[in-house]
N, CA, C and O atoms as a printed pandas DataFrame, in Angstrom:
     atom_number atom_name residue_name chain_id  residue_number  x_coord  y_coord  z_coord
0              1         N          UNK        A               1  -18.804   77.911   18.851
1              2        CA          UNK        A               1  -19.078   76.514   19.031
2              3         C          UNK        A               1  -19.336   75.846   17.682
3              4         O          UNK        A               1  -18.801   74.817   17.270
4              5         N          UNK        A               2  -20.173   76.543   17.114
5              6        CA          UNK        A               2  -20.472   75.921   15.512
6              7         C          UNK        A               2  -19.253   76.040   15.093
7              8         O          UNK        A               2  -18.929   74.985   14.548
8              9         N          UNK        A               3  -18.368   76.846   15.076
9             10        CA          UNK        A               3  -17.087   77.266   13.849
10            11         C          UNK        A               3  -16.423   75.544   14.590
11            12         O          UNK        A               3  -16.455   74.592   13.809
12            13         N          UNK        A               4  -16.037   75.365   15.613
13            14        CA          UNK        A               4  -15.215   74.538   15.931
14            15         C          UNK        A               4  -15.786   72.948   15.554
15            16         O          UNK        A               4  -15.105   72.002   15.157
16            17         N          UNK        A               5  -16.854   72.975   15.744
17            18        CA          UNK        A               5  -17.608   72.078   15.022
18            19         C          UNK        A               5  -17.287   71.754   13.424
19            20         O          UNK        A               5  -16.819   70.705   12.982
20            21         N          UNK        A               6  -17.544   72.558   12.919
21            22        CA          UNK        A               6  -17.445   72.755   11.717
22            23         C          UNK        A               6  -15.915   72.135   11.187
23            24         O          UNK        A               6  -15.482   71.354   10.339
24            25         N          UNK        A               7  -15.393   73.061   12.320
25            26        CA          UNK        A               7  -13.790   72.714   11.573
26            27         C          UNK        A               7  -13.267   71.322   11.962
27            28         O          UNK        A               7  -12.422   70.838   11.209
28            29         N          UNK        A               8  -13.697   70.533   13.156
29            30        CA          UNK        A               8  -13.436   69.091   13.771
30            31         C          UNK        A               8  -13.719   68.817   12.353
31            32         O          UNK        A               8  -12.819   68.675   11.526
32            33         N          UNK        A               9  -15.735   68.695   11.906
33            34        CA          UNK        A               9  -15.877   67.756   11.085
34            35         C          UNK        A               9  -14.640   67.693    9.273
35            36         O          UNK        A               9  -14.175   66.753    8.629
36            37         N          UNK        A              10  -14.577   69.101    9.124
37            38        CA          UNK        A              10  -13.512   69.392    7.996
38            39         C          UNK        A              10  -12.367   68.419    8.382
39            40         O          UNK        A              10  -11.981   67.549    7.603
40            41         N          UNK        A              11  -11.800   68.617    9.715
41            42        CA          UNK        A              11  -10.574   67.823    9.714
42            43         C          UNK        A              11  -10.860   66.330    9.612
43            44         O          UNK        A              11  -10.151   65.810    8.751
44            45         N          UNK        A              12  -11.761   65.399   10.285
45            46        CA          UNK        A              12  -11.923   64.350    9.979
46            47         C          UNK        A              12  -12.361   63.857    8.980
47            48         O          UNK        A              12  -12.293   62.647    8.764
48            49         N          UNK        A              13  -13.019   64.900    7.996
49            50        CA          UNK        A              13  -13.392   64.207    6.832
50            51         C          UNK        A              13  -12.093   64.103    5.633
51            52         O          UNK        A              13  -12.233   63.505    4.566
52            53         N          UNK        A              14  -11.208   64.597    5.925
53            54        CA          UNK        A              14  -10.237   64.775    5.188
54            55         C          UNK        A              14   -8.779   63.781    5.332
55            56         O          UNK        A              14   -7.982   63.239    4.566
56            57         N          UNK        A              15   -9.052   63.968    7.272
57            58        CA          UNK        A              15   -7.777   62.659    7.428
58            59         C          UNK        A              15   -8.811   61.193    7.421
59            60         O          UNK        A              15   -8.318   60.097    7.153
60            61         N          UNK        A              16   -9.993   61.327    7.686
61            62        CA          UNK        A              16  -10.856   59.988    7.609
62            63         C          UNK        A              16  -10.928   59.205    6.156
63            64         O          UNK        A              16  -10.888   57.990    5.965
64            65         N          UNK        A              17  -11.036   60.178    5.273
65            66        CA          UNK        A              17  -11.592   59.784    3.827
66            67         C          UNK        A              17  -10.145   58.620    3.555
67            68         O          UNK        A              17  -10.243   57.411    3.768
68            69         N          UNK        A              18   -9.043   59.202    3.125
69            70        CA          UNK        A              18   -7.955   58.387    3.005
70            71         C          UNK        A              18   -7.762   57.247    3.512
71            72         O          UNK        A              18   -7.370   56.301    2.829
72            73         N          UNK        A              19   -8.088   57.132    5.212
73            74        CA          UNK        A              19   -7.745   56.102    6.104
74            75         C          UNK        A              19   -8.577   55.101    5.606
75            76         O          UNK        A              19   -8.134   53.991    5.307
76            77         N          UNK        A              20  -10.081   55.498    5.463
77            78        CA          UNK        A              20  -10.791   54.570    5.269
78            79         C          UNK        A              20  -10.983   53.959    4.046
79            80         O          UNK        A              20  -11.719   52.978    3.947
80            81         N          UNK        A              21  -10.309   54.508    2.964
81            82        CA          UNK        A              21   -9.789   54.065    1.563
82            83         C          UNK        A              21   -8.859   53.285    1.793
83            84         O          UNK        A              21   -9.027   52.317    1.050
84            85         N          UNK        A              22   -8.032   53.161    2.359
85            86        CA          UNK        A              22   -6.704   52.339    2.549
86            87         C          UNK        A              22   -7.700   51.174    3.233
87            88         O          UNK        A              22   -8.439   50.499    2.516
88            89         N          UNK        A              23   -7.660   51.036    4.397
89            90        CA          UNK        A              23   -8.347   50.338    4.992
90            91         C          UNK        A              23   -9.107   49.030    4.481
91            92         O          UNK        A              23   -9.103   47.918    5.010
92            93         N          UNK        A              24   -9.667   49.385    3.487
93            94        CA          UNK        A              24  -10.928   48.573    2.239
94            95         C          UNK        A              24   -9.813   48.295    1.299
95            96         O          UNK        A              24  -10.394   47.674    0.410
96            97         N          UNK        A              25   -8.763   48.364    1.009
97            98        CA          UNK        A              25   -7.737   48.319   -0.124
98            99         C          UNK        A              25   -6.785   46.947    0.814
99           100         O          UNK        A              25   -5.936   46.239    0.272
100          101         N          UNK        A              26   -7.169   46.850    2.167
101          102        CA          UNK        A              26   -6.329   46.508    2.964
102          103         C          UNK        A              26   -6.879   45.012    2.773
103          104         O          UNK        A              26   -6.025   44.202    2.411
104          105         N          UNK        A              27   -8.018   44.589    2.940
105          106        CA          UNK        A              27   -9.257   44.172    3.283
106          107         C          UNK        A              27   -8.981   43.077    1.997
107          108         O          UNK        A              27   -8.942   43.502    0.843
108          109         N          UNK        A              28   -8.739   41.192    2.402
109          110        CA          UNK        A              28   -8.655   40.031    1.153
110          111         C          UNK        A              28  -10.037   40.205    0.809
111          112         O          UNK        A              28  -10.984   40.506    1.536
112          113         N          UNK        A              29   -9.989   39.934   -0.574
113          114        CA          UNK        A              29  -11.702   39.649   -1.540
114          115         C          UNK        A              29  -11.905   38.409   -0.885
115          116         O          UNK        A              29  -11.113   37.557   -0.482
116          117         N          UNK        A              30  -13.751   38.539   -0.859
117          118        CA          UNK        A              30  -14.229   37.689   -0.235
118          119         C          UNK        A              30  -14.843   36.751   -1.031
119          120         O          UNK        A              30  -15.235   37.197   -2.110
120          121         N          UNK        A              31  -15.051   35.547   -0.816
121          122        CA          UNK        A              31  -16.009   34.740   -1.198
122          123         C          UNK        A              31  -17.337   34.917   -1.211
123          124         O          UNK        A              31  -17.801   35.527   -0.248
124          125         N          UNK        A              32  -18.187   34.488   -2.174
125          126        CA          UNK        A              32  -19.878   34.642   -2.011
126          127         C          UNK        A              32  -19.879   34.218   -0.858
127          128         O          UNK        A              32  -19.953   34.983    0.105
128          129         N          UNK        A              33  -19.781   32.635   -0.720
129          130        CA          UNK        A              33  -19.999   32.368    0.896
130          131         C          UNK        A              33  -19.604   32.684    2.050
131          132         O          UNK        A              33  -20.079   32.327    3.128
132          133         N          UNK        A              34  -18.587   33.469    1.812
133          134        CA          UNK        A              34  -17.888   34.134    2.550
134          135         C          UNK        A              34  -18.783   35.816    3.436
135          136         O          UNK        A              34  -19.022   36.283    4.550
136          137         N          UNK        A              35  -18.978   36.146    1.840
137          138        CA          UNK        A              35  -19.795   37.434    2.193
138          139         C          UNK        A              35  -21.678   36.970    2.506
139          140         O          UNK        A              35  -22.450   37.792    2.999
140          141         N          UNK        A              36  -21.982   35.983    2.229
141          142        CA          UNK        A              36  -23.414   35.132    2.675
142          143         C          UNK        A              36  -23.459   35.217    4.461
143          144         O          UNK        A              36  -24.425   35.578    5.133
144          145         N          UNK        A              37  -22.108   34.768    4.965
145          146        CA          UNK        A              37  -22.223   34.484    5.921
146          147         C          UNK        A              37  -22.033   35.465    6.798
147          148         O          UNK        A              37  -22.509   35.279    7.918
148          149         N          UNK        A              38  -21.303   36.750    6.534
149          150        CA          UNK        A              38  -21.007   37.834    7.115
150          151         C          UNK        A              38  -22.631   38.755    7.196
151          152         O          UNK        A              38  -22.996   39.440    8.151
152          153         N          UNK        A              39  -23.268   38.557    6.134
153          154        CA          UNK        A              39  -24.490   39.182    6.007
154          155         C          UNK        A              39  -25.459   38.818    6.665
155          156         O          UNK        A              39  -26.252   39.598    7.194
156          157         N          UNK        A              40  -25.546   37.089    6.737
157          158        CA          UNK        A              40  -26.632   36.448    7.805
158          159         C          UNK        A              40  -26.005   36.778    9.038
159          160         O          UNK        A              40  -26.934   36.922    9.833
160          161         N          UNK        A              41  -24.559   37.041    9.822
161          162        CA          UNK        A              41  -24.237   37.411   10.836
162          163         C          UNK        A              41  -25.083   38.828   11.507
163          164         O          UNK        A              41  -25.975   38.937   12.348
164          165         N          UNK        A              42  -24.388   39.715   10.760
165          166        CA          UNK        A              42  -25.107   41.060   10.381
166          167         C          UNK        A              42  -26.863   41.008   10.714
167          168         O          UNK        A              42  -27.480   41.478   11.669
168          169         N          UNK        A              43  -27.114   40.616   10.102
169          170        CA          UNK        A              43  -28.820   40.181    9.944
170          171         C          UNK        A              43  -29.163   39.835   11.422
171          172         O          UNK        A              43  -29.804   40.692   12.031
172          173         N          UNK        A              44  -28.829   38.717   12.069
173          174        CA          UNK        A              44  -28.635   38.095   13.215
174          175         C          UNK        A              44  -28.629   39.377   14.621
175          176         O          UNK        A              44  -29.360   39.733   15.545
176          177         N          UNK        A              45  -27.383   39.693   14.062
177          178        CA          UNK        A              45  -27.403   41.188   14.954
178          179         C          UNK        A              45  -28.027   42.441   15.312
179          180         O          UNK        A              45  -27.777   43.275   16.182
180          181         N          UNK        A              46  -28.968   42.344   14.345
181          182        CA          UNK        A              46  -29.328   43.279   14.053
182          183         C          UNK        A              46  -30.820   42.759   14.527
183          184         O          UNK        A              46  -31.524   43.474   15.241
184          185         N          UNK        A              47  -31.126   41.822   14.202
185          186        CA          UNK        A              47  -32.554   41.678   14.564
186          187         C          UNK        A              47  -32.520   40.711   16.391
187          188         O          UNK        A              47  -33.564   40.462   16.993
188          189         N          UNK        A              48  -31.331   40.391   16.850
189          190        CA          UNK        A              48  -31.308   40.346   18.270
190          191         C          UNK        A              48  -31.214   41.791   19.130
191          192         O          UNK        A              48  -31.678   41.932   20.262
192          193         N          UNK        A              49  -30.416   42.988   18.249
193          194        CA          UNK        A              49  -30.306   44.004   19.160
194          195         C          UNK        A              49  -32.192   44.803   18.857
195          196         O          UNK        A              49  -32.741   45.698   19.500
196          197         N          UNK        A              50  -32.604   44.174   17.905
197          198        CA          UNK        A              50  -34.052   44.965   18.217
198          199         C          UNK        A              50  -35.094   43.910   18.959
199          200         O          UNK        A              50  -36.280   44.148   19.188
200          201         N          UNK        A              51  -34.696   43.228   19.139
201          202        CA          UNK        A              51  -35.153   41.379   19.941
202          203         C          UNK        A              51  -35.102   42.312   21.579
203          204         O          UNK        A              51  -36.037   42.566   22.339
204          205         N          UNK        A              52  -33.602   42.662   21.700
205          206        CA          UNK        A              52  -32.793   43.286   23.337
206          207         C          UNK        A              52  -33.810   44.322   23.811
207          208         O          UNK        A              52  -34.382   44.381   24.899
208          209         N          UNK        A              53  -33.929   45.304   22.515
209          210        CA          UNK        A              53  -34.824   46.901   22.387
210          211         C          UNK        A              53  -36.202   46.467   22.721
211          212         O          UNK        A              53  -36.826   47.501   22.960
212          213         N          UNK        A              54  -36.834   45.629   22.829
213          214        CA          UNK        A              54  -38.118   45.545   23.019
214          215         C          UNK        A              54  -38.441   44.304   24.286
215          216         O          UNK        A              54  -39.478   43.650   24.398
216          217         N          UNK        A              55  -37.576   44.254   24.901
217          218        CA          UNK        A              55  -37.685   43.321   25.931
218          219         C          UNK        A              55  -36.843   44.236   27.487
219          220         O          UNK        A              55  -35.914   43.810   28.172
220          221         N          UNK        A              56  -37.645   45.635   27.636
221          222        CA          UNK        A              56  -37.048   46.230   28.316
222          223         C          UNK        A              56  -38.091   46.540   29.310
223          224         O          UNK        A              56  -39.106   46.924   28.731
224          225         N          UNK        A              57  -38.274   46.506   31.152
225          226        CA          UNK        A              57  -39.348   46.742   31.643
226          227         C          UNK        A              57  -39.744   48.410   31.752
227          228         O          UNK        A              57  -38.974   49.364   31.640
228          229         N          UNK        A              58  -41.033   48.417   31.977
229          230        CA          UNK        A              58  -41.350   49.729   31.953
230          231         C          UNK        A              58  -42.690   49.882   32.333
231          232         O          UNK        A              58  -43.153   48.911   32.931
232          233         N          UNK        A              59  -43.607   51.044   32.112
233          234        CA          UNK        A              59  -44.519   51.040   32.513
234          235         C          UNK        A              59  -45.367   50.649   31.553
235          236         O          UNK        A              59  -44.772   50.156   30.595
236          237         N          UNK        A              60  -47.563   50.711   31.356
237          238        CA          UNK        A              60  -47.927   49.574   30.864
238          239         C          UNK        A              60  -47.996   50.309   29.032
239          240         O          UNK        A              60  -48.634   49.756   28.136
240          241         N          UNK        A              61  -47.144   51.690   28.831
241          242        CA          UNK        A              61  -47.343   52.313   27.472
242          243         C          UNK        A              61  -45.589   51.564   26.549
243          244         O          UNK        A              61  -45.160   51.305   25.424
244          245         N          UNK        A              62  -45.285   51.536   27.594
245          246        CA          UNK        A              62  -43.769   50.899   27.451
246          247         C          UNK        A              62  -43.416   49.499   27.016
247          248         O          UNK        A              62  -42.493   49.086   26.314
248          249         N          UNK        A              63  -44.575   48.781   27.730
249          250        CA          UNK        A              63  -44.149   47.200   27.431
250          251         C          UNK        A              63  -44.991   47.112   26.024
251          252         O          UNK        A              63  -44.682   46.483   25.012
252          253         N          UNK        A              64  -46.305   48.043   26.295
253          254        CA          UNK        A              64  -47.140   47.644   24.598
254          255         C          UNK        A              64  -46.511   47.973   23.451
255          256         O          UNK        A              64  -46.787   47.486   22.355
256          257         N          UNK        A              65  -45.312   49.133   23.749
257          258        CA          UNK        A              65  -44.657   49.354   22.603
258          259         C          UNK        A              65  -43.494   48.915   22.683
259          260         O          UNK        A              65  -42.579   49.334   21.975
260          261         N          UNK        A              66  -43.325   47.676   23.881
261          262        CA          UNK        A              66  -41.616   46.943   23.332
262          263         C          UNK        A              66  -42.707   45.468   22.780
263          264         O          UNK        A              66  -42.052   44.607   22.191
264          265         N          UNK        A              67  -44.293   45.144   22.938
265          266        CA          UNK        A              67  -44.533   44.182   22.773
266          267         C          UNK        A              67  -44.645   44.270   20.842
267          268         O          UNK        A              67  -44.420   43.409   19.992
268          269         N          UNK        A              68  -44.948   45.253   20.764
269          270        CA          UNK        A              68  -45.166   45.759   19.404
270          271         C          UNK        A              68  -43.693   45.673   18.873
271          272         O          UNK        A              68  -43.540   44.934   17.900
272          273         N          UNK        A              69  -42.888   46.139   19.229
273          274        CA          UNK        A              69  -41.111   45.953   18.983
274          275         C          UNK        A              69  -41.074   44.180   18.565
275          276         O          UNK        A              69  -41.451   43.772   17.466
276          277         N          UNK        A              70  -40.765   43.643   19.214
277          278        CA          UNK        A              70  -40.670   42.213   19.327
278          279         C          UNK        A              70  -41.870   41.432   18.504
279          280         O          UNK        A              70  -41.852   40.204   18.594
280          281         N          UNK        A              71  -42.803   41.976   17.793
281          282        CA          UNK        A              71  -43.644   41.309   17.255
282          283         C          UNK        A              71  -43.425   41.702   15.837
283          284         O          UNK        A              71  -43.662   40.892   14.941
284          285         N          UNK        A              72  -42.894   43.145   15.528
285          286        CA          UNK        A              72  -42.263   43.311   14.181
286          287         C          UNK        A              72  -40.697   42.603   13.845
287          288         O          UNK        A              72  -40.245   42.062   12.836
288          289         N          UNK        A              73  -40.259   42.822   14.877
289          290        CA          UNK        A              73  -38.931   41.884   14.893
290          291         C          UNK        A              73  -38.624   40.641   14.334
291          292         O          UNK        A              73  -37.752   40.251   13.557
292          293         N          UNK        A              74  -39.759   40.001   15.050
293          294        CA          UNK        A              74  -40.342   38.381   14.441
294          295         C          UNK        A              74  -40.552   38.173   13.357
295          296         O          UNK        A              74  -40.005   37.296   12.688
296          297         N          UNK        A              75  -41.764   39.294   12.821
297          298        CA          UNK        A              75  -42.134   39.331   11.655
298          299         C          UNK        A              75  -41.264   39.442   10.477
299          300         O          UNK        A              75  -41.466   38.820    9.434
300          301         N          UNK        A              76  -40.062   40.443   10.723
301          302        CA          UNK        A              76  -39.239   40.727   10.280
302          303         C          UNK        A              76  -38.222   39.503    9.657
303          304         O          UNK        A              76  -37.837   39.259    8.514
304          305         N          UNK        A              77  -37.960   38.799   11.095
305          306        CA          UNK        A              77  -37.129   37.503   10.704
306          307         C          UNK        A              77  -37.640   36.567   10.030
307          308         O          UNK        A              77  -36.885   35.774    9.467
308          309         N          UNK        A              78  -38.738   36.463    9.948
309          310        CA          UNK        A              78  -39.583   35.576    9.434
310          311         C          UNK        A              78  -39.745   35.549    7.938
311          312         O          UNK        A              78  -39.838   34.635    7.119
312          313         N          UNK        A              79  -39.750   37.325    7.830
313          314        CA          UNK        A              79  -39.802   37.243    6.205
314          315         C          UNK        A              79  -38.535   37.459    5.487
315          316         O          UNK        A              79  -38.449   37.545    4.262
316          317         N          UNK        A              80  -37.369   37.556    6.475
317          318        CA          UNK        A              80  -35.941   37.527    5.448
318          319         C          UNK        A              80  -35.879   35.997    5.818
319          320         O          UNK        A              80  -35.167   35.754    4.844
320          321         N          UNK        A              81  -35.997   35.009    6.290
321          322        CA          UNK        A              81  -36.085   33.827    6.356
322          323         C          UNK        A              81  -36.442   33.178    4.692
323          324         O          UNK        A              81  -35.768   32.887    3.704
324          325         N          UNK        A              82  -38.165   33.159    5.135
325          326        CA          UNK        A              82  -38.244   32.874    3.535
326          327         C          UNK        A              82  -38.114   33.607    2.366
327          328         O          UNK        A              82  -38.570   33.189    1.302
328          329         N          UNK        A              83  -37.420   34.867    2.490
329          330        CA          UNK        A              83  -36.924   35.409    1.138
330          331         C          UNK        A              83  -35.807   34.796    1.425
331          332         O          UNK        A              83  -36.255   34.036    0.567
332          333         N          UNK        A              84  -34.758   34.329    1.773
333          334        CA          UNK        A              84  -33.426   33.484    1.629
334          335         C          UNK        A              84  -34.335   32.085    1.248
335          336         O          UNK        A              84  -33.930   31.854    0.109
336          337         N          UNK        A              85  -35.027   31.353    1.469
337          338        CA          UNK        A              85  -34.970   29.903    1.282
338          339         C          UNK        A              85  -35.663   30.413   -0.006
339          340         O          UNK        A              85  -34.822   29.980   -0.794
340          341         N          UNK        A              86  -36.588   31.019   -0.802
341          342        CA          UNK        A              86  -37.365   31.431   -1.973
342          343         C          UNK        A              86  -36.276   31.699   -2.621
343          344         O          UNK        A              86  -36.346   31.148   -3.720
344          345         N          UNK        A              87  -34.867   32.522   -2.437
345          346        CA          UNK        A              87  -33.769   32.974   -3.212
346          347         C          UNK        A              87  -33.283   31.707   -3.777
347          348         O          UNK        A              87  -33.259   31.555   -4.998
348          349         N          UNK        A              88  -32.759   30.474   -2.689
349          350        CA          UNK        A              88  -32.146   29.085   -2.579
350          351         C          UNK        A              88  -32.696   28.267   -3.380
351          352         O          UNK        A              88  -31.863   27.766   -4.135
352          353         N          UNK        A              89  -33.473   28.002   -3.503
353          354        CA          UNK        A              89  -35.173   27.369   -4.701
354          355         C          UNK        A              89  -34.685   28.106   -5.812
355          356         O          UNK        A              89  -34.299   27.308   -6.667
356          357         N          UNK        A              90  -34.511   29.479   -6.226
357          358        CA          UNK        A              90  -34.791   30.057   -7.549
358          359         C          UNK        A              90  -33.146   29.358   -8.412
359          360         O          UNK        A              90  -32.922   29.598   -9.599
């Protein structure tokens, strides 16, 4: 089981590496604003799918730790918020 393992990951790292070199070679250069906006997308996503993760029902050890989820979340957005408008100012 390990050997076959082993050997999947050998094969994909070998036909993967190339593909995914091409791929990025494939890929028009972006604009700052271009790549600004892909990143606040990103950002967005990322802090709604942990927004999703902590708004899940459960019992009362479950909700304190999705309430705790959703309160770092916030916090979270809050402070890449004003590190972007503090960046915008500088």
């Amino acid at each position: 089981m390990r050997s076959t393992l082993l050997a999947a990951t050998i094969v994909l790292a070998t036909v993967g590496g190339p593909v995914s070199a091409q791929a990025k070679q494939d890929q028009p250069d972006l604009s700052d604003d271009e790549k600004k906006s892909q990143q606040n997308s990103a950002d967005e996503a990322s802090i709604k799918g942990r927004l999703e993760d902590g708004i899940k029902p459960g019992g009362p050890s479950e909700q304190s730790r999705a309430n705790k989820q959703l309160a770092d979340a916030a916090v979270e957005a809050k402070r890449k918020s004003n590190d972007k408008a503090t960046s915008k100012e500088k």
